[in-house]
LOLUMMI-637698 format. One line per field, with one value per residue (C-alpha): residue number from 1; residue in one letter; x, y, z. Coordinates in nm, 4 decimals, always signed. Layout:
# LOLUMMI-637698
nr: c(NUM/...)
rest: c(a/...)
X: c(X/...)
Y: c(Y/...)
Z: c(Z/...)
END
This chain:
# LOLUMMI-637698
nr: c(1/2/3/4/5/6/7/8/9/10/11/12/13/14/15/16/17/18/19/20/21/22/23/24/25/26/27/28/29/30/31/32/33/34/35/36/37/38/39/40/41/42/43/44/45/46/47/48/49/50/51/52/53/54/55/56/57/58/59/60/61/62/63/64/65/66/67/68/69/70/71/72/73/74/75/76/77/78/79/80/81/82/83/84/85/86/87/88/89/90/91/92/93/94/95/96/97/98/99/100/101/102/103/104/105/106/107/108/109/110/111/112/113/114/115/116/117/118/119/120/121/122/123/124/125/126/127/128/129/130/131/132/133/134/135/136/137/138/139/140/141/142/143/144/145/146/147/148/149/150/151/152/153/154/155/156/157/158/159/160/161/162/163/164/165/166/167/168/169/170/171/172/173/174/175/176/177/178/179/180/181/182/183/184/185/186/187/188/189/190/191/192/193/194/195/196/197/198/199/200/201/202/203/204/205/206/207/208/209/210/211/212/213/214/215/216/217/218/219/220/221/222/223/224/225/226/227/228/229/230/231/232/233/234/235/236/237/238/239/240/241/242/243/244/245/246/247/248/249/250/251/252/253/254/255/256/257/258/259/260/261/262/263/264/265/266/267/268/269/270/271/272/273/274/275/276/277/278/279/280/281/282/283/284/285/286/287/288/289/290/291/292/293/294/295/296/297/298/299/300/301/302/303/304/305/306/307/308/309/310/311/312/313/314/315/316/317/318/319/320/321/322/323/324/325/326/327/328/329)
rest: c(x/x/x/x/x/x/x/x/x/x/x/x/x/x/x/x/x/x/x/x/x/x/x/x/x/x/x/x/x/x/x/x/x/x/x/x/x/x/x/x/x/x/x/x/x/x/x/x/x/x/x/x/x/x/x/x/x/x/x/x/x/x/x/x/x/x/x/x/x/x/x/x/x/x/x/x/x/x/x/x/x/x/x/x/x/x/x/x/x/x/x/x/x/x/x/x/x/x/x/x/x/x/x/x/x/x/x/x/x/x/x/x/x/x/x/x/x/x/x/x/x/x/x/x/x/x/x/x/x/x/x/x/x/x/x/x/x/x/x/x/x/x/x/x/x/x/x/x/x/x/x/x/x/x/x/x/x/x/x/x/x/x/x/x/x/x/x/x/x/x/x/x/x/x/x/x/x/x/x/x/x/x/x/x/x/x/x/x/x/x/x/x/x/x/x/x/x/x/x/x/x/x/x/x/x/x/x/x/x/x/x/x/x/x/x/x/x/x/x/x/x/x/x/x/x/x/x/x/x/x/x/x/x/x/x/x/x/x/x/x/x/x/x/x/x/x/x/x/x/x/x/x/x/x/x/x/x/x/x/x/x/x/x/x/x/x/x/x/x/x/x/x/x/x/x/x/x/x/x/x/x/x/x/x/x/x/x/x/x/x/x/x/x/x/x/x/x/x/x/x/x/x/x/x/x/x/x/x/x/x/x/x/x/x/x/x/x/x/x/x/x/x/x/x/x/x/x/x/x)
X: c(+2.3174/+1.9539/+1.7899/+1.6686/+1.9985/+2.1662/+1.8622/+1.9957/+2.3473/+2.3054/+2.0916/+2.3726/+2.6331/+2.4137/+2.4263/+2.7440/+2.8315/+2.5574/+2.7606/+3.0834/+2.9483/+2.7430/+2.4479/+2.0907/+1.7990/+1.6037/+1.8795/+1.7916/+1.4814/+1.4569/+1.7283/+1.4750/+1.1662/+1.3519/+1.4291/+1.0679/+0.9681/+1.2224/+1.1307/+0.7936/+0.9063/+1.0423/+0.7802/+0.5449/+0.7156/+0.8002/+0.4070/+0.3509/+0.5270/+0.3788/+0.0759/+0.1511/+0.2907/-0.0228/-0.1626/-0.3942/-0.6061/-0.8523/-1.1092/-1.3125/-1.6270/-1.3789/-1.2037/-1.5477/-1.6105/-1.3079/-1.2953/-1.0634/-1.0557/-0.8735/-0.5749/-0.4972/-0.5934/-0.2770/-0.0445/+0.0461/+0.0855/+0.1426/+0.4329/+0.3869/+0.4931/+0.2468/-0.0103/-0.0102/-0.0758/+0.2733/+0.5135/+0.7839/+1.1148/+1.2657/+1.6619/+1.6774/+1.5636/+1.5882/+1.3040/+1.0277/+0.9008/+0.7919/+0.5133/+0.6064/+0.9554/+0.9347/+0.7360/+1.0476/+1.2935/+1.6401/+1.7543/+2.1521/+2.2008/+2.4190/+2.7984/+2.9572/+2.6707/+2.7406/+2.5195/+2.5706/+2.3937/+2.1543/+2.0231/+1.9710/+1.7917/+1.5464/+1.3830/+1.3958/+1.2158/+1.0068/+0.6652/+0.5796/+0.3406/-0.0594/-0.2558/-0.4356/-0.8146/-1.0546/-1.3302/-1.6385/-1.7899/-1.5247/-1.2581/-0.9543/-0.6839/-0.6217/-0.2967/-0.3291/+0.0676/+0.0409/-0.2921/-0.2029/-0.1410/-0.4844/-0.4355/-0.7682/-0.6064/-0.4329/-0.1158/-0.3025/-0.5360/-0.3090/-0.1226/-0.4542/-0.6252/-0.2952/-0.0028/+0.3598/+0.3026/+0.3484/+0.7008/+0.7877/+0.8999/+1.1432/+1.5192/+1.6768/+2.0316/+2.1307/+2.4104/+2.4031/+2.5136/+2.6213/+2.3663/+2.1024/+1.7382/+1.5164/+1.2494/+1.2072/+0.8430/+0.8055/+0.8089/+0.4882/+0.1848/+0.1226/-0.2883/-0.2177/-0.0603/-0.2757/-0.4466/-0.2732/-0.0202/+0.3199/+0.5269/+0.2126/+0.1896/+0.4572/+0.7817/+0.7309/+1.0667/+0.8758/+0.6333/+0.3033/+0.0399/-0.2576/-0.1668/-0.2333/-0.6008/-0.6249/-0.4791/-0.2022/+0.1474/+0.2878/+0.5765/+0.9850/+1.1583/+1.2896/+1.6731/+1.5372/+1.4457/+1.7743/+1.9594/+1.7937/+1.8662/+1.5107/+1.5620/+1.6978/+1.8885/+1.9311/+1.5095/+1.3555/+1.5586/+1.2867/+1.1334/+0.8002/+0.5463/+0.7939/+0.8076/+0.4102/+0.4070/+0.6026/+0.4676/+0.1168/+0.2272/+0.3436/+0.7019/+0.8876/+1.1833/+1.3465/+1.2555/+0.8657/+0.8476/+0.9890/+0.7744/+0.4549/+0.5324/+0.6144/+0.1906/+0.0483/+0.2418/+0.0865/-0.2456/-0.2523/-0.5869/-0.3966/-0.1811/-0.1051/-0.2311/-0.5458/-0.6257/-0.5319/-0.7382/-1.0223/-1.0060/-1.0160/-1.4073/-1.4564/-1.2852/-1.5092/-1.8265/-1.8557/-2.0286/-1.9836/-1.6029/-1.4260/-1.5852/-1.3074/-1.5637/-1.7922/-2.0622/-2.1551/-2.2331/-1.9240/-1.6940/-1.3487/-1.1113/-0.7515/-0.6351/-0.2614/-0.3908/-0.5959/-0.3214/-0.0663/-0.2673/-0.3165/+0.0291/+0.0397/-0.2612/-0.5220/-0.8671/-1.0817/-1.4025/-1.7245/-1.7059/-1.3752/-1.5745/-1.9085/-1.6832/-1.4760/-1.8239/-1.9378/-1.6157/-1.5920/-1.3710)
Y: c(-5.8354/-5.7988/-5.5240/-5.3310/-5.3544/-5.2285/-4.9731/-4.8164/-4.8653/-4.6251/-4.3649/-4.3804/-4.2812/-4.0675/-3.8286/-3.8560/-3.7139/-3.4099/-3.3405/-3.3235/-3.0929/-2.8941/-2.9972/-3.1541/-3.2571/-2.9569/-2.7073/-2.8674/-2.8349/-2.4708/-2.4173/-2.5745/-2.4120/-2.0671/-2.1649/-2.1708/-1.8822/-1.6972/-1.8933/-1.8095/-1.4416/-1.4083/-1.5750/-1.3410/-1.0579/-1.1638/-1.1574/-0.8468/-0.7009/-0.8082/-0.6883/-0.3424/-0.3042/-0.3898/-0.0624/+0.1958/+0.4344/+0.6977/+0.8786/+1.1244/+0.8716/+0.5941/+0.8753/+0.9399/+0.5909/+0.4349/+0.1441/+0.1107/-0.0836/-0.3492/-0.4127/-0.7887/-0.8417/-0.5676/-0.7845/-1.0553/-0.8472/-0.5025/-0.3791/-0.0355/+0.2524/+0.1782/+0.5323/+0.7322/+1.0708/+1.2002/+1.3492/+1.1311/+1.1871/+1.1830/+1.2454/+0.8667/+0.5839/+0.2683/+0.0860/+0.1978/-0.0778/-0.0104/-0.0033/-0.0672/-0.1307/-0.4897/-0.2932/-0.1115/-0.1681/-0.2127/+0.1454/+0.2947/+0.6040/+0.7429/+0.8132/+1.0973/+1.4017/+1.6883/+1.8967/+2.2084/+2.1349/+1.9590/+2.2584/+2.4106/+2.1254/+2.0932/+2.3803/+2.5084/+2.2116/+2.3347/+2.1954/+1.9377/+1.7260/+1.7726/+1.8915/+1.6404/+1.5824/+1.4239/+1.1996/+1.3628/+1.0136/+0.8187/+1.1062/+0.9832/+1.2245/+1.1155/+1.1282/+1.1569/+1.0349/+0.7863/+0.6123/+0.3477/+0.6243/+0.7081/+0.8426/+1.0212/+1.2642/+1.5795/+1.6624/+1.9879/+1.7766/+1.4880/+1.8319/+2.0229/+1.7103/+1.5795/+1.3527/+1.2778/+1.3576/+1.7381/+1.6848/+1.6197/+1.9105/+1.9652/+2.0769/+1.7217/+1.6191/+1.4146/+1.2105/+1.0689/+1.4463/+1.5902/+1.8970/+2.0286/+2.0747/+2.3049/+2.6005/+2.3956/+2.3839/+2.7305/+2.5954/+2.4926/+2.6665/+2.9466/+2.8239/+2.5161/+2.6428/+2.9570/+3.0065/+2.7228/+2.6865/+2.5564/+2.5113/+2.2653/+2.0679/+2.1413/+2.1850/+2.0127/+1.9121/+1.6258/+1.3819/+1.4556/+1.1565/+1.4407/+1.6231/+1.2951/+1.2894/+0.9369/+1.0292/+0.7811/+0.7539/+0.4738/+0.4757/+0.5619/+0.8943/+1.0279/+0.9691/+0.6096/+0.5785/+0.7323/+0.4927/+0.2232/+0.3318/+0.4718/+0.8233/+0.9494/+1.2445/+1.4053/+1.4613/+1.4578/+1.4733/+1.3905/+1.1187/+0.9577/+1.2723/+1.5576/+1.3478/+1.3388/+1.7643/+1.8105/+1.5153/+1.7181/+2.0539/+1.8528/+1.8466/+1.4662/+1.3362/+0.9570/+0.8882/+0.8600/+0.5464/+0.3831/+0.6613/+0.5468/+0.1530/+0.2070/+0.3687/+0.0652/-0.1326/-0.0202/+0.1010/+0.0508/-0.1799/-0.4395/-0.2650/-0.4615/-0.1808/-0.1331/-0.5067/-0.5674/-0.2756/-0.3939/-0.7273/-0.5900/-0.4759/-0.7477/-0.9838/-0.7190/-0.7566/-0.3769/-0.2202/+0.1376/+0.3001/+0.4387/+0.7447/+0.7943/+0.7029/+1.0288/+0.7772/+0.5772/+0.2821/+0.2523/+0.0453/+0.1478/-0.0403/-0.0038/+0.3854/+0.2836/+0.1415/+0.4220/+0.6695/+0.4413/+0.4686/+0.8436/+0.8778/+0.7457/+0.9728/+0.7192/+0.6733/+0.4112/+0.5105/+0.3462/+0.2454/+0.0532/-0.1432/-0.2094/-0.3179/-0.5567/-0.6845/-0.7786/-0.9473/-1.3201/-1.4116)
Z: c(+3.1282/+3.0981/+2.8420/+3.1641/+3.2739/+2.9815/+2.9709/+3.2872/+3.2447/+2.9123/+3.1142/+3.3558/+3.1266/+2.9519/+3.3140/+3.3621/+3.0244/+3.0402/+3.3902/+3.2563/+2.9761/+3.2125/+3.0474/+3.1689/+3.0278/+3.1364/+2.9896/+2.6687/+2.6999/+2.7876/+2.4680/+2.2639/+2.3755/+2.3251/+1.9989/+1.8758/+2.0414/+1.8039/+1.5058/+1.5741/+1.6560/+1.2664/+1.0980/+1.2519/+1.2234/+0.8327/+0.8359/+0.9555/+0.7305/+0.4702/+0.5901/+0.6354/+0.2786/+0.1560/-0.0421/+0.1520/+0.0574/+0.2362/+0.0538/+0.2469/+0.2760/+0.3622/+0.6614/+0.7883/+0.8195/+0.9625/+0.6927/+0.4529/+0.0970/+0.0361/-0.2335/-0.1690/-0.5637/-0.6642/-0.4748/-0.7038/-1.0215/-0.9369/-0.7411/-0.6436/-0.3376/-0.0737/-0.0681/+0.2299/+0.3062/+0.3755/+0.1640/-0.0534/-0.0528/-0.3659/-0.2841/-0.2540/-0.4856/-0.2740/-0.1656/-0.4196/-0.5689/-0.9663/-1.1326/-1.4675/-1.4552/-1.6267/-1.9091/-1.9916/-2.3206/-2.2748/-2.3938/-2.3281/-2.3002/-2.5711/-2.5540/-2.4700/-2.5290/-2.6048/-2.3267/-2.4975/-2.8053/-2.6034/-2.3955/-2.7465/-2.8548/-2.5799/-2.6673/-3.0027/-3.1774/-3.4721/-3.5166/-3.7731/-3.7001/-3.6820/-3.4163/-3.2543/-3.2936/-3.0326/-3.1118/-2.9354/-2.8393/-2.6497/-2.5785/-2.7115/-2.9197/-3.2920/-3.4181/-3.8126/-3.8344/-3.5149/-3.5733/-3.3344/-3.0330/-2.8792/-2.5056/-2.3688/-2.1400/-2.2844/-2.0852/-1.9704/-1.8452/-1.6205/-1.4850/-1.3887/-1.2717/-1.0482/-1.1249/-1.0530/-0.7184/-0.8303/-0.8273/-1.2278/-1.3542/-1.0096/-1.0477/-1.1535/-1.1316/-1.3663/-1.2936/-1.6763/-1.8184/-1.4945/-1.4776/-1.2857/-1.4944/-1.3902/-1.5051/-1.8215/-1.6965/-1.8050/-2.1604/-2.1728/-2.2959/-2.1016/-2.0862/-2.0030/-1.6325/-1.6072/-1.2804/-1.1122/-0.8363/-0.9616/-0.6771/-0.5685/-0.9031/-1.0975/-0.9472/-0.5561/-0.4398/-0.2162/-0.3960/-0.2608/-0.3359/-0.2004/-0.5186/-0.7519/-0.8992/-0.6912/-0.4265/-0.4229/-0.5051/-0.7479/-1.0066/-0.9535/-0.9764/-1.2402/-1.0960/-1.1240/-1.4766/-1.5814/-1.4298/-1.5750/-1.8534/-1.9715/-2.0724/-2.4180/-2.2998/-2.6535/-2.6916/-2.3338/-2.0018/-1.8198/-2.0272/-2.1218/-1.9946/-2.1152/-2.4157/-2.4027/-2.3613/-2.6479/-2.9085/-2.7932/-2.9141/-3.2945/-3.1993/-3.4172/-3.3552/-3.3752/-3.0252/-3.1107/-3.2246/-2.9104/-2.6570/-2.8683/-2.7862/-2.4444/-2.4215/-2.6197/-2.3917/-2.1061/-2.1833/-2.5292/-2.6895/-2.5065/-2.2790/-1.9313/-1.7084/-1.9177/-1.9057/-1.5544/-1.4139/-1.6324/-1.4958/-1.1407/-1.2451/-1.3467/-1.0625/-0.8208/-1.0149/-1.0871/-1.3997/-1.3411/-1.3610/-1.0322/-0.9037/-0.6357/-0.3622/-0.3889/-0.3783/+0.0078/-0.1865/-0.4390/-0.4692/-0.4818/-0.7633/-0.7581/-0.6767/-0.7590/-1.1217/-1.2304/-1.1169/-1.3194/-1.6242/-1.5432/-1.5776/-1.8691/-2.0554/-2.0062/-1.7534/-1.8097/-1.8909/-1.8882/-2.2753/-2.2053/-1.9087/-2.1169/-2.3873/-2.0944/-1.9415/-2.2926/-2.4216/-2.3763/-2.0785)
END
């Protein structure tokens, strides 16, 4: 037999076998062509996704104008909730990315507490430590006992100005001593609230990123750093920024040491937020700090950064980007 012959004898068999199985050459190729279409389908779907968890923002320049900044340069290094302008539930913790999460030292939360004695704690600390003193030229508080802890923003100041979404000082359940925390806002100095509307920036059960002096939300609940493992119960049940309050007022205690590493950490001299934010001027070729886009012909640089560093008693100010522009690189 010839190779044409054998040629047809094998296309032969090959129909006869696709007919016993019910099977032709165009029902393969239809199988296949659907196929792609939903491999396609996923990959852009998987892309869209993506796309829409890039960070927003809207200023009232940007609303009037129908543009809208871009993040892209966050998206590598900074894992954050994406900002809208809706309100945040905070019942649930999945699906909030963190902003500083891989920042955070392994701490356990101690054995067996004794709650009682805790409440009691909480709130009759005695004050020994000095009162702060800011340096008129760059704004920073001076800590004569803490030299190396230098935050520019007082904690009247980050609650007057907007943070935590207006939700930190919220009734909190915590599942670690199996109470409910609240009106341990009214603790703090009666000036530093006066005039202003608590239920809006103090104790909102909803996290409201309208409230935040950027207008943004970023960070995790409260719930969230307890069960990571964050909080030390026996000093602050709500952590770093009740910590913050109280370290203000001259309040020491054994957890300062760690609370005062955790800020160098992240906007320390150093600090990762501090350096990556600067670098974002720097990447965008801007000399003058964020003016949260009063101006038609700013440019905007990373809402969710300054708000993290907000949250943790620091803005960047123009010294720290002079200082940025004129350091080698």
């Amino acid at each position: 037999m010839n190779i044409e012959a054998q040629r047809l004898a094998n296309l032969e068999n090959k129909e006869k076998l696709l007919a016993e199985l019910n099977l032709n050459s165009r029902t393969i190729a239809s199988s296949k062509a659907q196929h792609v279409k939903r491999e396609n389908g996923r990959s852009a779907k998987r892309r869209k996704i993506e796309i829409a968890q890039a960070p927003t923002r809207s200023s009232a320049r940007i609303q009037s104008t129908g543009e809208r900044p871009s993040y892209k340069e966050e998206s590598d290094n900074v894992r954050t909730t994406t900002p809208q302008r809706v309100k945040v539930k905070l019942q649930s913790s999945k699906g909030k990315p963190t902003s500083v999460a891989d920042l955070e030292e392994d701490v356990q939360p101690s054995p067996a507490p004794d709650v009682g004695f805790m409440r009691e704690n909480w709130s009759k600390w005695e004050v020994t430590g000095p009162t702060p003193i800011r340096d008129d030229e760059i704004g920073t508080f001076n800590f004569e006992d803490f030299p190396s802890f230098s935050p520019n923003k007082s904690p009247e100041e980050m609650i007057r100005e907007g943070s935590f979404g207006g939700s930190y000082w919220r009734p909190l359940k915590s599942r670690r001593l199996g109470i409910v925390i609240e009106e341990d806002w009214k603790e703090l100095p009666s000036e530093w609230i006066q005039g202003l509307d608590v239920a809006r920036y103090l104790t909102s059960p909803e996290y409201e990123p309208d409230v935040n002096k950027y207008k943004v939300a970023c960070g995790q609940s409260i719930e969230e750093w307890e069960a990571s493992g964050w909080i030390m119960h026996e000093y602050d049940v709500r952590g770093w920024f009740q910590w913050y309050c109280r370290f203000f007022q001259g309040r020491r205690c054994p957890d300062d040491e760690r609370q005062v590493s955790r800020w160098r950490k992240c906007v320390g001299p150093t600090g990762r937020w501090k350096r990556m934010l600067l670098k974002a001027y720097l990447k965008m070729g801007v000399r003058d700090v964020f003016d949260d886009g009063e101006d038609e012909d700013s440019r905007e640089v990373s809402p969710v950064m300054h708000q993290t560093c907000h949250h943790w008693a620091y803005e960047i100010k123009q010294h720290d980007l002079d200082e940025a522009w004129h350091s080698p690189r």
